[in-house]
Every structure is written in C-alpha cells, then in structure tokens.
N, C-alpha and C positions, 0 to 999 in steps of 0.2 A: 882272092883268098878269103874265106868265109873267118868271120870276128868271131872269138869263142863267145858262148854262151855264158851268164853267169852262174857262178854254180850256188845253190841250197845248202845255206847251212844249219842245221839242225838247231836250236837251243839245247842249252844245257840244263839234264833232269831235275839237279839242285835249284835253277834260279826259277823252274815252273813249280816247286813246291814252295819256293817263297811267295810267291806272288798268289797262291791259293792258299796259302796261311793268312795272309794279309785279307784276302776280300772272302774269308770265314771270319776273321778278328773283327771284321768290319760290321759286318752282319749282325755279328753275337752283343759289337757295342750298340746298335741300331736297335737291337730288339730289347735290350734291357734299357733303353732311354726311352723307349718306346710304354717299355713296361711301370718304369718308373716315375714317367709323364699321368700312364693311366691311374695310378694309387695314388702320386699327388694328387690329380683329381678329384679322385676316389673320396681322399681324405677329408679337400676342401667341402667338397658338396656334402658330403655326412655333417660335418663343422656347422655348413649353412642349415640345413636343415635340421642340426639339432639348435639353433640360434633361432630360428622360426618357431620350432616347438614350443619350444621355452617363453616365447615372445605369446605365443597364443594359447597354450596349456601348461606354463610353468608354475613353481611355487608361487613365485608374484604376481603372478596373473589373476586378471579379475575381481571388481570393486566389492563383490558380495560375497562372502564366507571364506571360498578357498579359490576366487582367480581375480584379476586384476585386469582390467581392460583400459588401454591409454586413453586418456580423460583427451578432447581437442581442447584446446585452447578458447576461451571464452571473451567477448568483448565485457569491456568497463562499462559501468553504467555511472553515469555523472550528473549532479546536479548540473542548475542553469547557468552555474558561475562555472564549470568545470571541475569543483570538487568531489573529490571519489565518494562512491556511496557502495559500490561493489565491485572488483578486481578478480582475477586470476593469479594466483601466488604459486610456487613452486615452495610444498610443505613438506616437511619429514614426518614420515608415516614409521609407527614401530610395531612389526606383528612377528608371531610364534609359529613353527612350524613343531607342535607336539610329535609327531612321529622320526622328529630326526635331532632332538631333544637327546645329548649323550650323555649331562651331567646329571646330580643328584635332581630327579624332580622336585621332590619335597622342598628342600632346600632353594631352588630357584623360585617355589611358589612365595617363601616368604620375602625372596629378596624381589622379586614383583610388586609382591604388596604392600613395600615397604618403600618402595619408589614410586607406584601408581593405586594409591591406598582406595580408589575407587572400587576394588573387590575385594573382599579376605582373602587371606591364606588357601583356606578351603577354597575358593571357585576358582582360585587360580590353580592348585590342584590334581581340581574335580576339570578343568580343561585342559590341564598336561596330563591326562591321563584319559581322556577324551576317546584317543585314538584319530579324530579329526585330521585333514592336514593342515590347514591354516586358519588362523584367527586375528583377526585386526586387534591389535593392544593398545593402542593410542593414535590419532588422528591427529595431525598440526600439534605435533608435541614441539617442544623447547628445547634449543639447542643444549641445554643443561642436561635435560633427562636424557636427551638421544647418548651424548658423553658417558651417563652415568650406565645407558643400558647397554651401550658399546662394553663399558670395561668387567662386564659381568662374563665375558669369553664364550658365551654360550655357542654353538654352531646352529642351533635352532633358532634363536631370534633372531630376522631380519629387519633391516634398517632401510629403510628406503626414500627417496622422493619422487614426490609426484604432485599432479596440476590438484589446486584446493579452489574453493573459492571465496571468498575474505571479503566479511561489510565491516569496513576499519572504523564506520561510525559506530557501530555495535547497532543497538534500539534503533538507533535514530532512522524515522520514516520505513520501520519496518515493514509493517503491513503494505506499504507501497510497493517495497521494491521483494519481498518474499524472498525464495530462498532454492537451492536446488537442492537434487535428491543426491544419493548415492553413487549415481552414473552421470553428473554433472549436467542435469537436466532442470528446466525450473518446474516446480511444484506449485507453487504459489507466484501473485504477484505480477510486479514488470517481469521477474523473469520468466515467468511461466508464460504471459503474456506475450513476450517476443525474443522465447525460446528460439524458433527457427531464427531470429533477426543476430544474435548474438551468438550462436552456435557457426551460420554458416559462415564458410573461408572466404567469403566473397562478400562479405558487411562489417565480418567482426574485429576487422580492423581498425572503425569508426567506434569509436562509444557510443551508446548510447546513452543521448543528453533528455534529461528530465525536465519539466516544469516547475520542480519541487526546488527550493531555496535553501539548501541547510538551517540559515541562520533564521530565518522565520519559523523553520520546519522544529528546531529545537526553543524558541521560543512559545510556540503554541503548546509542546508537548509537556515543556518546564509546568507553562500554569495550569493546563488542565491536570496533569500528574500532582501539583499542590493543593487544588480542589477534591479533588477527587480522594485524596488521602483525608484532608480536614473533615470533609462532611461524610464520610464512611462511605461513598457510593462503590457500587458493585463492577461499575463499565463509565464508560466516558469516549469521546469523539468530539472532533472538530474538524475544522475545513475553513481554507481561508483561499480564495480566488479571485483573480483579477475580474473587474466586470465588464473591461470591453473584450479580453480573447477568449476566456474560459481555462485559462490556463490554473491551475489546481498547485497553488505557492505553497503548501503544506495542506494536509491531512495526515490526522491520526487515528487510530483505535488503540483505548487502554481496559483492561493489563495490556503490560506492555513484552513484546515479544524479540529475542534475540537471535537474529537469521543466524549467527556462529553455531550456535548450537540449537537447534528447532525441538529437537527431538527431547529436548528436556524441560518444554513448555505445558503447560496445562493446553489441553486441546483446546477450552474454553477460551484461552488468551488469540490463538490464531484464528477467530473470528474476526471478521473487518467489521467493526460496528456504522463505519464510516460510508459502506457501500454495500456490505451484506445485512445489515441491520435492519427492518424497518420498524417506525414508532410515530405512535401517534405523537403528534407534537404541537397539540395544542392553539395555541392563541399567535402561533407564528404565521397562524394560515391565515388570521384576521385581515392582513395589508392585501392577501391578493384579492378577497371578496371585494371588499371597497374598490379597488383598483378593475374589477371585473365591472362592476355596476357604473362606477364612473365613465368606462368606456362604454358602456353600452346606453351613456344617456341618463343612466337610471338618479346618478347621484352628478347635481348641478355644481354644489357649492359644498365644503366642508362645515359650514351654516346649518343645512338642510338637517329637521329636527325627525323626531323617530320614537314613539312611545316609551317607554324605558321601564314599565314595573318592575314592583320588587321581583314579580315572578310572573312567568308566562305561560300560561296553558294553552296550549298548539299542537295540531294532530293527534290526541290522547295522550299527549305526555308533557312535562313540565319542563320550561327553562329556568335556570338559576344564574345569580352574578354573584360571582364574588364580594366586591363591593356593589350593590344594589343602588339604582338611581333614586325608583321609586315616584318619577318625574317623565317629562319629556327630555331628551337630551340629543344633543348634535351629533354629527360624525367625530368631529375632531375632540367629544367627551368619550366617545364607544370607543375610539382607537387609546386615548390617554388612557382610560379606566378600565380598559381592555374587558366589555360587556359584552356578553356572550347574548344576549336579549336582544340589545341593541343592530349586533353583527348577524344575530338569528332572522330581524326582520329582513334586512336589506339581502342575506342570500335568499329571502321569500319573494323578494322583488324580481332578484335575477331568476330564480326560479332552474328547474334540476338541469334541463336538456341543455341553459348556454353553461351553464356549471361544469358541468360534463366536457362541452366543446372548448373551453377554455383549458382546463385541468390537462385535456389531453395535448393540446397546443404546448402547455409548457414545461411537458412531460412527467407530468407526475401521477399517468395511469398505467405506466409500462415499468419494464426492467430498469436500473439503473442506467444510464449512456454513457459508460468512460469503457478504458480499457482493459481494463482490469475483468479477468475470469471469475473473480469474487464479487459477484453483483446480488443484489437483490432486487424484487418485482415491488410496484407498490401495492401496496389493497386495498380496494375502494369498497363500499357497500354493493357493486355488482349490481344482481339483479334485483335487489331487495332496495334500490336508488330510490327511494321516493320522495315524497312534498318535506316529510320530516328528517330525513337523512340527507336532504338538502341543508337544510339548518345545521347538524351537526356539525358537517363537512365544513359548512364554510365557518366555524369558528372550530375546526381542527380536533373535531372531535368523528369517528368511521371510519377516516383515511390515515393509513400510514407510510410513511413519504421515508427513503434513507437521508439521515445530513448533510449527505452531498446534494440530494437533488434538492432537497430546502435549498442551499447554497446556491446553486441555479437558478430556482425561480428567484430569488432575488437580485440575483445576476442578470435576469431576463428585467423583472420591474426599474431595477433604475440604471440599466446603461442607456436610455431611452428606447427600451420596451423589445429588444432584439434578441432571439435566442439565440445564443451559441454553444454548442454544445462541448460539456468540458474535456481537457484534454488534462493526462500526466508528462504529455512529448511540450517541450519548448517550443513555442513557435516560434518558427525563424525560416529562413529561405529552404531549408531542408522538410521544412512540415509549416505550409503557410495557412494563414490564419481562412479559415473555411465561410461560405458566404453564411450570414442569418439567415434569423428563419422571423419576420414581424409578428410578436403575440400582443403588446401592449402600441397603441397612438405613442408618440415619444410625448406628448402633451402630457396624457394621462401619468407617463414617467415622470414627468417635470413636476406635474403638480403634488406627486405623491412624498416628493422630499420633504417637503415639512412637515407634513404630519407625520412621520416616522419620526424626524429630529424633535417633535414637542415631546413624541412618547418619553424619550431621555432625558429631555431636559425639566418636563413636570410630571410623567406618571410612573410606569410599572419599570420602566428601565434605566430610572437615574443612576443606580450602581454602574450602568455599565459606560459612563461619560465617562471621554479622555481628554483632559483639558486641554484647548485650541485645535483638539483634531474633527471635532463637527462630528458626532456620534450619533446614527440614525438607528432606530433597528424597534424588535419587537421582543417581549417574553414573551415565552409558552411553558405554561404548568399542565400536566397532563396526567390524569390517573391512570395509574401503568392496567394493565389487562392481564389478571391473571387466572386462569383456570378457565376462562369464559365469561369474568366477572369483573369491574373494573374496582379497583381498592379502592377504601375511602383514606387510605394513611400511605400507601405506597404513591409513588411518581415518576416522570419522568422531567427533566427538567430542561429549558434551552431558551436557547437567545440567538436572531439571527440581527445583524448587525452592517450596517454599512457607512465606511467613512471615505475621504470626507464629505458630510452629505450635502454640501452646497454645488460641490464636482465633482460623483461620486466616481471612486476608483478601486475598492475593495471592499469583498463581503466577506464577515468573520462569522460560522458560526459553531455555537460549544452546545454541547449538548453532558448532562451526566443522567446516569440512569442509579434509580435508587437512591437520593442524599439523604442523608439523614440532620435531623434537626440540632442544633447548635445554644448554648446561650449565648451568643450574640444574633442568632433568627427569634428570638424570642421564641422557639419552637416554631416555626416557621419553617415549610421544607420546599416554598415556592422559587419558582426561576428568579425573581427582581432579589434575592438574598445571595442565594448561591454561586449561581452560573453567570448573571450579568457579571461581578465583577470580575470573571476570568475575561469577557471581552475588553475590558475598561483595561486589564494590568498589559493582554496582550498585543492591544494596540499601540498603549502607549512605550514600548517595547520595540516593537515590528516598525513604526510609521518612521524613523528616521533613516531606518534600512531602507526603506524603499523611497527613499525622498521626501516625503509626506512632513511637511516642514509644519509648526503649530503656530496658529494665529487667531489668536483670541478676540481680533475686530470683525474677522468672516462667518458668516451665518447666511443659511437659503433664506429664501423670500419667506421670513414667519407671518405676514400679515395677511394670509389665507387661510390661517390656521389660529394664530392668538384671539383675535375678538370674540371665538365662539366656544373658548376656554370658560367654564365656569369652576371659580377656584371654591375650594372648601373653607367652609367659614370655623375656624377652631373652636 
C-alpha cells in the first residue's frame, strides 16, 4: 500500500503582507540611518573644515595687519650660570575687528583711549572707521587692561593668547642677545644668529647657554652707563674676556637698547658699537708694536734706549708727543709716557711687511670673528701702507680695530701669546674650547707683563688700579675722524686692561666716544681721566665674582722694567 504523500499547504495572504511590511519597514529604517550617517558627516567635516579656515584665514589669524599665524615655540637663551636672558611666554594680545564693531564707535574710541592713551580719540576713531578687518591694539598687555577691555562688551574686540618672546633682564646685554621680529624670528643678535638653532623642534628644547655672566654683564654696563652720562659722551662700549678660552663674560654698546620693545629705539642706539663699530684707538696699539719687535729680535731688553725729540720729522711729515722727551729714552719710558716718537721708531725698525704679517696673525685686518651677524671689518691704510703709515699704525693711529677685537689682541699677548678666537657660546663639553692658533713666543707674553703693570702703577693709566688686583693695561686717546679730517678737540677714548697681571686671567676693555671735559679733568678730555677709571671701579666689582681674591703682596717680575724708569723730577 503506497504511503500518502504530503500535502501543500498554502500560507495565509494576511501573514505574507506582514512579513513584507516588515522588510519594507526595514529598508526605509536602513536608508534614513544611512542618510542620517551621511549628514552627520556631512556636518562634522563642514565643522572641520570651517575650524581649518578659521585656523589659517580667520579673524585671528596672522602676526601682520589682519591674520595671525602660530608663532612655534622658541628655546631659552641662558647665561653661563643658567639665568634667563630670553624666554617664550604665553601673552595676552588685544586687537579690534573694525567691521564687526556694533556699538557706538565714537564712544568706544574714547573708551580706547582712555585705557590705552598711547593714541587719541581721533586715531582710534579714524581706525574704527578704517573699514580695515583687523588691527593689533596692544601686545603683552596686563592682566588689568585685558579685564578692563573685556568689560567694555564690545563684540569686535578680541582677546587673545599667544607665544611672545620676553628678555626679563630688560637692557641687560642687549645688543648680545637682540631681539625677534613680528613672526618670532630673530632680527638681531644671538637670535638672529642661531635663529635656526632655537626655532628648530629638534634643539629647542635645550637653551641656549651663553658665555655672557649676568652679574659682570650688568656690572660693566652699570659703570660705563655712569661714565658715559658724567662726561657727556655720545656712545660708549666694553668687553671683558677670559684670556685662556675667549669666552666674551660681558660686552656692551650704549645707548642702551630694550629688546621688549625694539621698535621704539632710536635706530642710532641698535648699533653694536662693541662689534659693529670700528675706531681708531690710539696708544692701545703701543703694547703690540713693542711686543712685535721683541719677537722679532728687534727689542733685547726693556733698557734699550731710542732718540726721543721733542718732535720728529720722518717721511715728509712730523711726529708729536704728548708729553715730549726731548732726550733719549728707554722702552719701558715710551710704554709709561705713552711716546708716540718713541713707538714711531721701533715700528721703523719692524718695518711695514712683518706689521702687516703680524696684524693679520692677530686679526685685526679682517671682519670682526665672533658670532654675531653685526660685525664690522677693520681698516687699515690698504694700499697706500707705507714707511710712514707704518709709524702711524703702530702707535694706533690709520687703523681702526672694533673693542672686541682690541679685547683679543690682548687676549692673544698675555695668555702666553695663543689666539683663540672669541666666543658668545659657553665653553663646555657641548661647544669645547677650539685649538690656537701661536701669534706671540709665550716668552715675549711673559716678559710683557710688567711693562704693561708699570704703565698703572706710574704712568698714563694709574686711574685705572684696583688695589690688590695687579692692573695691567694701556690708554688710548685718539682724535675722532670727522669729515675726512681728524678734530683737534673731539676724541675717542679707551683703556684696554688686564688683570691679574702677575697670572693674567681677564681682559677689560672701555671704550667712550665723545667725552667731554669736566672740572675735575682740569679740561682734560684724555683716556687716563675719563675711561681708566671705569676699568679700576669695574674690576674692583667683577674680580670677587669671578674668584679673583686681592692681595697686595703679589706683583709680576717689576725688575725688568723698574731700573729704566726715569722718574720726573718736580
């Protein structure tokens, strides 16, 4: 018997119209989450890309007129001790959007300029009415003013912060460390100098550490800023360097300049007199002649005698002395009496060509050598070098040398005779001290300390003794150059200086340009008045910072130099 088959039973019409209700319902929520997915999208990436815009073409965008561009972040610049000298600060910035400006203009100009009284009424105004879109209103303003400009409701003034850069010493070692621009770049200076070094993400996390010492740094600038005020001078410079690394423990140039605010300097004042300067500088040049000749043989004994007239007729033209011999007289009288006659012979001896090959030796025929973009070239007599331009030169008269690189050569003559070239960077294992380069015997170094220490202790630069610190050094009085013509009443005045000089370890030297005469110079407007005793006040100042302990029983070998002393009879 065959099994029945099963039989087919139909569905029911109602449960197939549910079931295609349902996966239509399905469908319809599929496509509106579908759709709804796409608008949120939609929406965020409009969001984003209007957050882009704004970020690269908004109101606050860009550092010049009307946009703002994000400053990166800048490394520190630090003295030798790690004290700050330049930072990156997070500032509140107050600017104006004139065309979105809904309140009374008028009215908002006076309340402007009653808060930032730096412009009238009118130009605050005459720039909300501008039509402009933005305008910077204060830079590194105070949280006071930002409160005061806040509660003013305006919808057009923006408030904002952003990267600054801050020299919290103010003045101090300006012209060193300079200043950046508008778009946080350096302009001047260390930072213009190691702009890339301090800008890039991959350095400027380190500071950058100086050779500069605050505490000297503001000690030098204290007394040449007292000098320079007393005797009316126009400029002024120093420079004080260790003399075995070349390291640069202060330099100035005055007026003096405030990297905070640059732009509201006399142009005048942002010269580096100290490195861009260069000036004839006189009778400072006297120690390397002697020092030239000596090494070359030429001068045996600081004994050795040397015609001295009152006046010299040489090459068609006349020398002069100050103080006048009118005698024969020794080395160790020409260096005391600082005889321009005396120093005229003996660079007659050395004669132009080893002049030349020394000078360039100790570089003081080229550009300044530090690091600094603000450098000046020296100027020599060139091709017009001759028999007679030899004698100028060598008692510092044709050539003009910057105060640093004076500072140098005497850096070069008594650390025993080794140049090194100077530095603003610290030397330390990060930046190690570079080989010399031999310009002087270290003999001819050795034997030149006391004549330098007699000049202080009996001739042109007794002002500038620091008692127990062994003060070596030279004046230079020099008739400034003006017009093509050298003044008989203008000057240039300077001292370069080295202590202590039995084991020398520091060169100081001051320069002012311009002084004018005093009653206590008895009208007198020469360097032994003026400018030695800014070395004398700023050693004695500086030398206990630096260890430099005073002792009044230590003095270099004087009896090389005393027996051929002829003192003046009163």
């Amino acid at each position: 018997m065959n099994a029945p088959s099963p039989a087919l039973v139909a569905p029911r019409p109602e449960r197939l119209r549910l079931v295609g209700q349902r996966r239509q319902l399905l469908a319809l929520m599929h496509q509106r989450l579908m759709f709804g997915m796409i608008v949120y999208a939609g929406i965020v990436a409009i969001i984003a890309l209007r957050i882009l815009y704004l970020a690269a073409f908004g109101d606050h965008a860009g550092r010049k007129e009307s946009l703002t561009q994000l400053i990166p972040d800048r490394g520190d610049i630090v003295d030798r001790n790690g004290d700050p000298l330049a930072r990156t600060i997070d500032a509140w910035t107050i600017a104006i959007h004139p065309n979105k400006v809904i309140g009374d203009k008028l009215a908002l100009a006076r309340q402007l300029a009653r808060l930032m009284p730096e412009q009238s009424e009118e130009q605050y105004f005459a720039l909300l009415r501008s039509g402009k879109p933005f305008f910077y209103l204060r830079r590194r303003a105070s949280p006071g003013l930002v409160e005061a400009v806040n509660a003013l409701g305006e919808p057009g003034l923006a408030i904002q912060r952003e990267p600054d850069r801050l020299y919290p010493q103010t003045t101090l070692a300006a012209h060193v460390l300079g200043y950046t621009d508008i778009d946080g770049h350096g302009v001047a200076g260390m930072e213009r100098a190691f702009d890339q070094r301090l800008s890039d993400a991959a350095t400027r996390g380190e500071p950058l550490v100086l050779s500069i010492d605050s505490r000297v740094q503001q000690a030098l600038e204290h007394e040449l800023m007292a000098a320079m005020t007393h005797f009316s001078a126009i400029g002024a410079a120093g420079v004080i360097m260790d003399v075995k690394t070349g390291e640069v423990l202060a330099m100035t140039s005055l007026p003096e300049v405030n990297p905070n605010a640059p732009g509201a300097v006399n142009p005048d004042a942002r010269f580096n007199r100290a490195t861009q300067g260069v000036y004839e500088l006189g009778s400072t040049f006297k120690p390397f002649t002697v020092a030239m000749a000596m090494d070359s043989g030429l001068i045996k004994s600081f004994g050795q005698m040397y015609d001295c007239p009152n006046t010299l007729p040489i090459y068609g033209h006349i020398v002069h002395d100050t103080h006048p011999f009118g005698r024969a007289c020794s080395v160790a009288d020409i260096m005391r009496e600082s005889s321009n006659i005396g120093t005229a012979r003996i660079a007659d001896q050395l004669g132009t060509e080893r002049q030349k090959a020394w000078l360039k030796k100790m570089g003081f025929t080229g550009p300044v050598p530090i690091e600094l973009k603000e450098r000046g070239r020296a100027l020599t007599p060139g091709s017009r070098w001759g028999p007679f331009e030899t004698l100028t030169v060598g008692f510092g008269q044709g050539i003009a040398v910057a105060p640093l690189q004076l500072a140098m050569g005497y850096q070069t003559l008594f650390n025993g005779g080794v140049f090194h070239q100077p530095t603003l960077v610290k030397v330390d294992r990060a930046h190690p001290l570079t080989a010399g380069k031999r310009v002087f015997s270290e003999e001819t170094s050795l034997r030149m300390r006391p004549l330098l220490r007699v000049v202080v202790m009996k001739g042109t630069g007794k002002k500038a003794d620091a008692p127990g610190y062994r003060v070596g050094g030279k004046t230079g009085t020099a008739q400034k150059l003006i017009n093509g013509r050298y003044s008989q009443t203008i000057n240039i005045t300077s001292f370069a200086g080295v202590f202590p000089m039995d084991e020398p370890r520091y060169v100081v030297v001051a320069m002012l340009d311009e002084p004018k005469a005093t009653k206590e110079t008895y009208g007198f407007t020469t360097a032994g008045w003026n400018v030695a005793p800014v070395v004398s006040q700023t050693i004695s100042r500086i030398a206990p910072m630096l260890g430099v302990q005073p002792d009044m029983n230590r003095e270099p070998d004087m009896s090389t130099v005393l027996p051929y002393i002829v003192e003046k009879k009163d």
